[in-house]
C-alpha positions in Angstrom: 0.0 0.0 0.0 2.9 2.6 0.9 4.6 1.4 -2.2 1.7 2.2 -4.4 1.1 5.6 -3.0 4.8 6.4 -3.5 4.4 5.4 -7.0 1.0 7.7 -7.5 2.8 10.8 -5.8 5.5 10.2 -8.5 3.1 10.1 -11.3 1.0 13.0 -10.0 4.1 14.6 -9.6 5.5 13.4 -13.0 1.7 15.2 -14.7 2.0 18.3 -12.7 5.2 18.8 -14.5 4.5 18.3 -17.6 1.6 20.5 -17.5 3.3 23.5 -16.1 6.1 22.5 -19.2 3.0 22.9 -21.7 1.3 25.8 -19.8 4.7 27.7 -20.0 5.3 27.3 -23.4 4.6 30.6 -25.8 1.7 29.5 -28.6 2.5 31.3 -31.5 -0.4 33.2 -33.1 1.1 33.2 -36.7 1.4 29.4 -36.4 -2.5 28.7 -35.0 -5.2 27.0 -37.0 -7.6 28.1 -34.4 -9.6 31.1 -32.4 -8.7 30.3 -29.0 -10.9 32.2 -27.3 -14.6 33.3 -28.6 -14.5 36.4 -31.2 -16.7 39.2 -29.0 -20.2 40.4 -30.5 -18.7 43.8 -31.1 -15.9 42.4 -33.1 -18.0 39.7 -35.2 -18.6 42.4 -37.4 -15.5 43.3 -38.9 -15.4 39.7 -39.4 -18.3 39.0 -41.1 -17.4 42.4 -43.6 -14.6 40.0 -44.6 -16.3 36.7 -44.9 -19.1 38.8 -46.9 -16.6 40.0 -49.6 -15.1 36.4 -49.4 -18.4 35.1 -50.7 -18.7 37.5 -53.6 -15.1 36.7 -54.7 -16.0 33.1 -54.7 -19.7 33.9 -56.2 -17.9 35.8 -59.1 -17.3 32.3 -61.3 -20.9 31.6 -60.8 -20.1 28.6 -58.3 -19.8 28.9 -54.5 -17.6 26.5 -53.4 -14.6 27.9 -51.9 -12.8 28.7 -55.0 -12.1 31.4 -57.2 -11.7 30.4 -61.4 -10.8 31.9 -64.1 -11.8 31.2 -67.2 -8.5 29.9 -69.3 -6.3 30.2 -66.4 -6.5 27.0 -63.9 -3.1 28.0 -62.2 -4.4 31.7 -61.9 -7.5 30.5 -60.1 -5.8 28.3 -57.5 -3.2 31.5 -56.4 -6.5 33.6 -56.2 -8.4 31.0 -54.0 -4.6 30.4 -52.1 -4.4 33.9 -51.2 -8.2 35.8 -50.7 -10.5 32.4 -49.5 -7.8 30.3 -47.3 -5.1 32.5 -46.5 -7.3 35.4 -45.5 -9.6 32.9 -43.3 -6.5 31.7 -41.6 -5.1 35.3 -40.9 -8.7 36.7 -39.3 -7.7 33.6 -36.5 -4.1 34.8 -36.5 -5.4 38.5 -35.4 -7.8 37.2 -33.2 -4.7 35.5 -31.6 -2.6 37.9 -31.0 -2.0 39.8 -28.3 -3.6 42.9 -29.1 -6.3 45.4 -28.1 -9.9 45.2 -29.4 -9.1 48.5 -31.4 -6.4 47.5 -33.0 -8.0 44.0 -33.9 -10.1 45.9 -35.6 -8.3 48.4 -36.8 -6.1 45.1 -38.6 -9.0 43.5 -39.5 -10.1 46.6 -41.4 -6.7 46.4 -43.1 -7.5 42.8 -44.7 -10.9 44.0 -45.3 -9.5 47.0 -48.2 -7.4 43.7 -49.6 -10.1 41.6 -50.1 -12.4 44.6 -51.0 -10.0 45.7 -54.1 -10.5 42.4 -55.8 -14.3 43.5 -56.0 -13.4 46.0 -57.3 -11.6 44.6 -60.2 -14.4 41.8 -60.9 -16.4 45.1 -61.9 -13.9 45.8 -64.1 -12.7 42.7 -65.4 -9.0 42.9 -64.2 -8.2 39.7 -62.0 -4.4 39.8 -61.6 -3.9 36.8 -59.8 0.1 37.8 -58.8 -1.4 41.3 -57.6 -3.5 39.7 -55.2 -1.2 36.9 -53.9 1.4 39.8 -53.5 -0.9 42.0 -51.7 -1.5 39.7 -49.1 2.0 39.0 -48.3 2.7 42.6 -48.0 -0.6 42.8 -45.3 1.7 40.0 -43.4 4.9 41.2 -44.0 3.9 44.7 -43.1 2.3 44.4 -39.8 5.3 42.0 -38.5 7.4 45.6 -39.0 4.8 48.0 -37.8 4.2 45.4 -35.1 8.2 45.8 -34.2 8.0 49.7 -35.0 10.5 49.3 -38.0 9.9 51.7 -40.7 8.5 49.7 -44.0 10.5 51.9 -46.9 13.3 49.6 -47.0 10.8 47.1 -47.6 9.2 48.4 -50.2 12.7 49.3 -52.4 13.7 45.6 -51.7 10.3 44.0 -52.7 8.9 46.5 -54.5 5.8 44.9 -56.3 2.8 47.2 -58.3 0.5 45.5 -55.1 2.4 48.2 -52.5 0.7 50.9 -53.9 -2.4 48.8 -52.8 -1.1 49.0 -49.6 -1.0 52.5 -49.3 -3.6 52.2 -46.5 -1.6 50.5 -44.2 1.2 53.0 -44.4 -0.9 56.0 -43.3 1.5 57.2 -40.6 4.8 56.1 -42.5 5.8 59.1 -44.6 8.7 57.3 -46.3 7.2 54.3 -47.0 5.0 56.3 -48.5 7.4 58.4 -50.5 9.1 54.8 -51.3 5.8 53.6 -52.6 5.2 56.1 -55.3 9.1 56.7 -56.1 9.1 53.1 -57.2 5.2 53.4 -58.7 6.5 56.8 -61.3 9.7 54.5 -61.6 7.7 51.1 -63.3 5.0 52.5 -64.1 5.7 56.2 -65.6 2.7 56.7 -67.4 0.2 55.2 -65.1 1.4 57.5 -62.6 1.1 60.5 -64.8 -2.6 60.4 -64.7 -2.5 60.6 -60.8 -0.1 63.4 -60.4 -2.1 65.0 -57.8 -1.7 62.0 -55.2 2.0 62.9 -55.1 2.8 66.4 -56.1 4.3 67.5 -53.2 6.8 64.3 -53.1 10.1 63.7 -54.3 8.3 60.9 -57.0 6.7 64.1 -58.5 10.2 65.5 -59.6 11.1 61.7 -60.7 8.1 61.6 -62.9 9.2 65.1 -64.8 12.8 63.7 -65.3 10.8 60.8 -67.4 8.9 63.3 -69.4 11.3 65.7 -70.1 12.6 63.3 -73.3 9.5 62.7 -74.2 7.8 65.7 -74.4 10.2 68.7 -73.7 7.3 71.3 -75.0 4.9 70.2 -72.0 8.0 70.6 -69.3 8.7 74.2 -70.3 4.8 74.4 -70.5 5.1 73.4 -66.6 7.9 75.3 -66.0 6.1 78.7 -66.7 3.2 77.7 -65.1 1.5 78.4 -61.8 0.4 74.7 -61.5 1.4 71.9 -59.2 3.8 70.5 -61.6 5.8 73.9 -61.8 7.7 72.7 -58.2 8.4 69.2 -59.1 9.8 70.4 -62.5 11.9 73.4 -60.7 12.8 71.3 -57.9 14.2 68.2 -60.3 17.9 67.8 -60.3 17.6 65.8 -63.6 20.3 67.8 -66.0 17.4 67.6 -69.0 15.1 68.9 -66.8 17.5 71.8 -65.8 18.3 72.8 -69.2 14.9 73.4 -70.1 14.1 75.9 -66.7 17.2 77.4 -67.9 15.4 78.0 -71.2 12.2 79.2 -69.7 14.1 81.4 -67.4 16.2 83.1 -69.5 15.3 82.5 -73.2 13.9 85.3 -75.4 11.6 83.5 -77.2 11.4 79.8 -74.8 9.3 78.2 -77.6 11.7 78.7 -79.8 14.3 78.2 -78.4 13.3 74.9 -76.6 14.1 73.6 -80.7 17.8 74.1 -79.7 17.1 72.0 -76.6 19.6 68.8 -77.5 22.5 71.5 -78.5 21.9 73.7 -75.2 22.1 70.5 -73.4 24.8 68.8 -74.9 26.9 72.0 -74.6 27.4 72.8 -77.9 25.5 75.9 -78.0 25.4 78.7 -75.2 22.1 80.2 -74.5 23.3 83.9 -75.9 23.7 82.0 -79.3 20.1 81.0 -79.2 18.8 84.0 -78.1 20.5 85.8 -81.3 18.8 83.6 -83.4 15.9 83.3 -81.5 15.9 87.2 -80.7 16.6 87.6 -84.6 13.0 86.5 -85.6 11.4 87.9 -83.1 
């Protein structure tokens, strides 16, 4: 009898330790599969805005079943369904997870939501870029792990730089050079694109990048800028780029800047001086 209740202390003993082992152990969130404890009421609902747009992304091939298609393009299909049906459901339990606020759950949560909401967007539009959307949700993940450490994200963006960054503008809303890293890289790939929404960036350095593109292109429309009162008067004034220059230096002190902006390549180049223009220039006057 004393035997066997040394022998059950030792077990008991043996379970409490084991248990205290397991209780001390860290879960990590990013690794979970599961809610571990009950979503509250007054959270459900950013939740259920995601699981809502979930459903219309899988309702968009005309089947519900938990998968996005695309006609013609099986592999694209999959990497949409990999990315906005399971890898979006298993990130709402990896916020839920983590040690964080209620406000700031769903503060995240509304984060993920904007993802999943832009690909609604595009259905209207016909534009389902399956590499955008896989991309876009690595850059929610990868950009809350450095928010979450208070690292700044614009060395991130210039070293995985993808087009799906500028959909991530909305996470970045307090991170002026991210920001500024953002569109440097958007006017840098994507020149024209960016042209059209000049006014998002005017007051950035991106906005002087974007002139030094033009200026080759269409040297007429820089001096146009140049002797403007518009927004794109700074970015032009304040670009470094030496075309760019050469054409202020034109509007500046040119008689005639239309014509003389003709002698552009030559002024540039250094094989004319601005005095010989203007005698030829002043000439016709």
């Amino acid at each position: 009898m004393r035997l066997s209740l040394i022998m059950m202390f030792f077990l008991f003993a043996a379970e409490y330790t084991l248990a205290q082992k397991d209780h001390s152990v860290k879960k990590d969130p990013w690794q979970s599969k599961e809610i571990w404890v009950a979503v509250p009421i007054n959270r459900q609902l950013s939740h259920d805005k995601i699981d809502r747009l979930q459903q219309q992304a899988d309702a968009a091939d005309g089947n519900k079943d938990q998968e996005i298609s695309i006609y013609g393009n099986e592999e694209g299909g999959k990497i949409l369904t990999q990315a906005l049906i399971k890898r979006v459901d298993e990130l709402q339990i990896i916020i839920e997870n983590l040690p964080l606020d209620h406000w700031k759950k769903v503060s995240t949560l509304a984060y993920l939501e904007e993802d999943v909401k832009q690909f609604t967007r595009e259905i209207s539009v016909s534009k389902q870029s399956p590499e955008y959307f896989k991309n876009l949700i690595q850059h929610f993940e990868d950009i809350y792990k450095l928010q979450d450490k208070n690292e700044g994200v614009a060395e991130y963006v210039n070293s995985h730089f993808t087009r799906a960054l500028y959909g991530s503008l909305h996470m970045l809303k307090n991170d002026k050079p991210a920001i500024q890293a953002v569109y440097k890289n958007m006017v840098r790939v994507y020149p024209d694109e960016m042209s059209k929404k000049f006014h998002e960036f005017s007051g950035m350095e991106a906005a002087s990048d974007l002139m030094a593109y033009i200026a080759p292109k269409k040297p007429n429309l820089i001096l146009t800028y140049a002797t403007s009162t518009s927004a794109e008067r700074n970015a032009v004034r304040n670009c470094k780029d030496p075309l760019v220059q050469s054409i202020v230096q034109i509007a500046d002190k040119a008689k005639q800047p239309l014509r003389a902006i003709v002698f552009l390549d030559d002024l540039h180049n250094g094989q004319m001086k601005l005095d010989e223009v203007n005698s030829y220039t002043g000439d016709n006057a």
